[in-house]
C-alpha positions in Angstrom: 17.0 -8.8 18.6 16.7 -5.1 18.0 18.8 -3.2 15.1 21.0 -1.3 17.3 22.2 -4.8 19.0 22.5 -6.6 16.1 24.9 -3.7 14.6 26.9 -3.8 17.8 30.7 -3.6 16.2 31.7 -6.4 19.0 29.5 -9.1 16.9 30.4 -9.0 13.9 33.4 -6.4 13.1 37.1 -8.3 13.0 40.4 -6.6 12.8 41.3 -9.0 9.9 38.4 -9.3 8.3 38.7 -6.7 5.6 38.1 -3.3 4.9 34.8 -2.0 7.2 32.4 -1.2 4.8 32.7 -4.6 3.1 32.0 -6.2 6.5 29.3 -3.5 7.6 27.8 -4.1 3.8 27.8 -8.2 5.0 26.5 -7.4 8.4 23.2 -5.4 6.9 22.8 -8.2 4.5 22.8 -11.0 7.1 20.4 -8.8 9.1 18.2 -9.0 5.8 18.8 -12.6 5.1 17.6 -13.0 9.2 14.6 -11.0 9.2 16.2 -8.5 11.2 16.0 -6.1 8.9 12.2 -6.7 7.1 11.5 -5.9 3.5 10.6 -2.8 3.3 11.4 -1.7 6.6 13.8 1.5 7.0 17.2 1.6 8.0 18.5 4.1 10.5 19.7 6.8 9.7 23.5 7.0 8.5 24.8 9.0 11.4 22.5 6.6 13.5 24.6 3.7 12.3 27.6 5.4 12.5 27.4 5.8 15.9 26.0 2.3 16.9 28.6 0.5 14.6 31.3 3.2 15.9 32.3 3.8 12.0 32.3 6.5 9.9 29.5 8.3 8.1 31.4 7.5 4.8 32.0 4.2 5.8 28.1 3.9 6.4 27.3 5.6 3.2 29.6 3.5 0.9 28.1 0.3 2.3 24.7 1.3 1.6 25.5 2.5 -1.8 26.9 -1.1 -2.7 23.8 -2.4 -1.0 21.4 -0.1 -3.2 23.5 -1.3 -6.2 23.0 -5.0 -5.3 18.8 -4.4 -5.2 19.1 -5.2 -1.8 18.3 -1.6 -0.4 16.3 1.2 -1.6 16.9 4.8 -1.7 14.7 7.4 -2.0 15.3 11.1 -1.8 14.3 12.9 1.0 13.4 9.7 2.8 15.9 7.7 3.4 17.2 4.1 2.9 14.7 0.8 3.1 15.1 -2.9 2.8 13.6 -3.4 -0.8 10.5 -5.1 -0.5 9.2 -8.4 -2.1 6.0 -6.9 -3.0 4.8 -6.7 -6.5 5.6 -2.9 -8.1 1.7 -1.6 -9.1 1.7 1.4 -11.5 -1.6 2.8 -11.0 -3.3 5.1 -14.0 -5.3 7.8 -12.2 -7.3 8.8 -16.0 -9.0 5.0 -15.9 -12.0 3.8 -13.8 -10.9 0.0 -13.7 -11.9 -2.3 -10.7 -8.5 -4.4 -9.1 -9.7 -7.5 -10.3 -9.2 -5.7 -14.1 -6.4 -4.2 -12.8 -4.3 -7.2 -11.5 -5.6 -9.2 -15.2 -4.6 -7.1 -17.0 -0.9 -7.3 -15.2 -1.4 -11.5 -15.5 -1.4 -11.2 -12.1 -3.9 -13.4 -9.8 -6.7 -10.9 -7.5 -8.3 -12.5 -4.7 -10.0 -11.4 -1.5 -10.4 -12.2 2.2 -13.7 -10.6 3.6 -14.1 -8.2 6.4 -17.8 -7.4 6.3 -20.5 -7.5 3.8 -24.1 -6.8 4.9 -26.6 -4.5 4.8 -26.6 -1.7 7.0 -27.7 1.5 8.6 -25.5 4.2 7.2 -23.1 6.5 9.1 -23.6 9.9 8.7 -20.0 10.1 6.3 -22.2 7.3 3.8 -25.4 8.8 4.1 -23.5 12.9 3.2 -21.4 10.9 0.7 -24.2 8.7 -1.3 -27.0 11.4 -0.9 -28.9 9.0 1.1 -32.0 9.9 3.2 -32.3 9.5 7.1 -33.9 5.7 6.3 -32.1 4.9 3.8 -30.0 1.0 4.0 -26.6 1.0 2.7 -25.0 -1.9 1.2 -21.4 -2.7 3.0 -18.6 -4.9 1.4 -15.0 -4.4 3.0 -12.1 -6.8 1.5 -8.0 -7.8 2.1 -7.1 -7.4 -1.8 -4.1 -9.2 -2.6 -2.4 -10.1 -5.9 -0.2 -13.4 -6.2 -1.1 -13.9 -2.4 0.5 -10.7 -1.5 -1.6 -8.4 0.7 -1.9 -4.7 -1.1 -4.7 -3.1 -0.1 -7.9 -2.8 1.8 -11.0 -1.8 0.3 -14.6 -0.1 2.0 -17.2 0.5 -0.1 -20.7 1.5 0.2 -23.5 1.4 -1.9 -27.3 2.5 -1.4 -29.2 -0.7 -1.7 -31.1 0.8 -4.7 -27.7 0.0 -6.7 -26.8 -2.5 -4.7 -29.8 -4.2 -2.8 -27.4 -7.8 -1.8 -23.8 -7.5 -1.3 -23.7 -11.2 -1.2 -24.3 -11.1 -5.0 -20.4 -9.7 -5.2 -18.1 -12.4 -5.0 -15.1 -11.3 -6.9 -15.1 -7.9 -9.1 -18.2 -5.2 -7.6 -17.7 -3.9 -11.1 -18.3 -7.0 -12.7 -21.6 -7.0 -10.6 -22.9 -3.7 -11.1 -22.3 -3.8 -15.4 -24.5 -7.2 -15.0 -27.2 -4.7 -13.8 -26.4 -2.0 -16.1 -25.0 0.2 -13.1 -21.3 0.3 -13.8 -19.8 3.7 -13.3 -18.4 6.0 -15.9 -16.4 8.6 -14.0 -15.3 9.1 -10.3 -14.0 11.8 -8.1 -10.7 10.6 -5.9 -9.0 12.0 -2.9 -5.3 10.4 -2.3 -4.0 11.5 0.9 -0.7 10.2 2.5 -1.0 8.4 6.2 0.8 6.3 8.3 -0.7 2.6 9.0 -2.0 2.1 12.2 -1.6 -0.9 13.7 -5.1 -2.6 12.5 -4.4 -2.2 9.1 -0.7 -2.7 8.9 -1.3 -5.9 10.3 -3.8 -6.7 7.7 -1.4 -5.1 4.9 1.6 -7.4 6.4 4.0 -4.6 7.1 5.4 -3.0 10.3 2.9 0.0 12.3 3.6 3.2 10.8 4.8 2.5 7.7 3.9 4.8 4.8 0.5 4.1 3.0 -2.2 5.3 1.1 -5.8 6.9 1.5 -7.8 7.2 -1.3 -11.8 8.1 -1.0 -13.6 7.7 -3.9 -17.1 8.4 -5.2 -18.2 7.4 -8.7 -21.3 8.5 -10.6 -23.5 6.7 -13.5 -23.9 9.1 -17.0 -27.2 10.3 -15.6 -25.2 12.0 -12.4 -26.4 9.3 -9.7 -23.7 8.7 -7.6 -23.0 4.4 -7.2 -20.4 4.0 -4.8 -18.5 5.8 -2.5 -15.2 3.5 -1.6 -12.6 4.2 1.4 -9.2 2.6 0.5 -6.0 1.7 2.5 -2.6 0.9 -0.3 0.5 0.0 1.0 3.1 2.8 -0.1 5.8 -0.1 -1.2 3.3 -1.3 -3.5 1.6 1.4 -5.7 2.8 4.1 -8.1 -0.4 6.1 -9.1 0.5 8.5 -12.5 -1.8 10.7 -13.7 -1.1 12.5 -17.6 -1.2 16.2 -17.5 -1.8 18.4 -20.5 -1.2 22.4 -20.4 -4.6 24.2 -20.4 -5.3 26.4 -22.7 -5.9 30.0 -21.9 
């Protein structure tokens, strides 16, 4: 059943049964309760609902208010209203190099993975700019589902020349884990975050509906002596991750 016919007024909206924005309130909360409405889906807009439920935009907006009050929707400024999500909150540092395994233990929170690929390869032209690799250089592969308490939140490519990484197989949980056993574990990275949409592939993996807001991040991390040990393409979900970074005025 799509949105606009469960909202139809002639389901649900009685004469007697109240004021309307109690009942409209009820309506969006059964449509929650039935999966109509999924966590962490948006709503319409409000003059979108207005005119499918024949109300008023205030009418509409008080509901949603008590709604938002309840925990049951979100609102965000300049984005609208969503279903609040069941997904675990993630506040990201962006001044520590930390691998999610450490991340999600450090939260008491259990990391696992689901594998997409690990092997060894021929690079791509993006892994062999990004690693410095030459034209016959192997790159090691390993592409994991990340999920914490056996909720999906993100999916993580990452590339490695097999001179840091000569098996992926040898990773089974935390990279990071395997490169300190080797005495390759990095000490600084440059990131990229950039905002997308999910495609469909992904947000299927991720759990959440095609188009949803998400998270790019590309990063490349270095050992002290400047050789560069990873380069890693990552997919967040956006209900899921807060990143926050410190910021100090520079001196002049």
């Amino acid at each position: 059943m799509s949105i606009a016919e469960f909202l139809a007024p002639s389901n649900w909206l009685r004469p007697d049964g109240g004021p309307r924005y109690v009942q409209l309130r009820q309506r969006l909360s059964d449509g929650v309760d039935q999966g109509v409405l999924k966590a962490g889906s948006s709503l319409p807009p409000e003059r979108e609902i207005a005119s499918i439920t024949e109300l008023s935009r205030v009418t509409v907006r008080k509901a949603i208010h008590e709604l938002a009050e309840e925990g049951i929707i979100v609102q965000k400024q300049g984005s609208g209203s969503f279903v609040a999500s069941d997904t675990p909150q993630i506040e990201q540092s962006l001044s520590r190099l930390t691998s999610f395994s450490e991340d999600m233990s450090r939260r008491g929170m259990a990391s696992a993975s689901i594998w997409l690929e690990r092997g060894v390869f021929m690079p791509s032209p993006d892994e062999v700019l990004a690693l410095a690799l030459s034209p016959d250089a192997s790159v090691s592969r390993i592409a994991r589902l990340r999920t914490a308490d056996n909720k999906p939140m993100a999916i993580e490519r990452a590339s490695l020349s097999t001179d840091i990484l000569p098996n992926p197989v040898l990773v089974k949980t935390s990279l990071y884990e395997v490169l300190a056993e080797m005495g390759l574990r990095p000490v600084r990275a440059l990131q990229k975050i950039s905002a997308i949409n999910l495609e469909a592939e992904n947000a299927t993996l991720l759990e959440v509906e095609p188009g949803m807001a998400g998270l790019r991040i590309e990063r490349t991390s270095y050992l002290s002596d400047g050789r560069i040990v990873e380069f890693t393409q990552s997919i967040y979900r956006g209900d899921a991750y807060n990143f926050v970074a410190e910021l100090r005025l520079a001196k002049e």
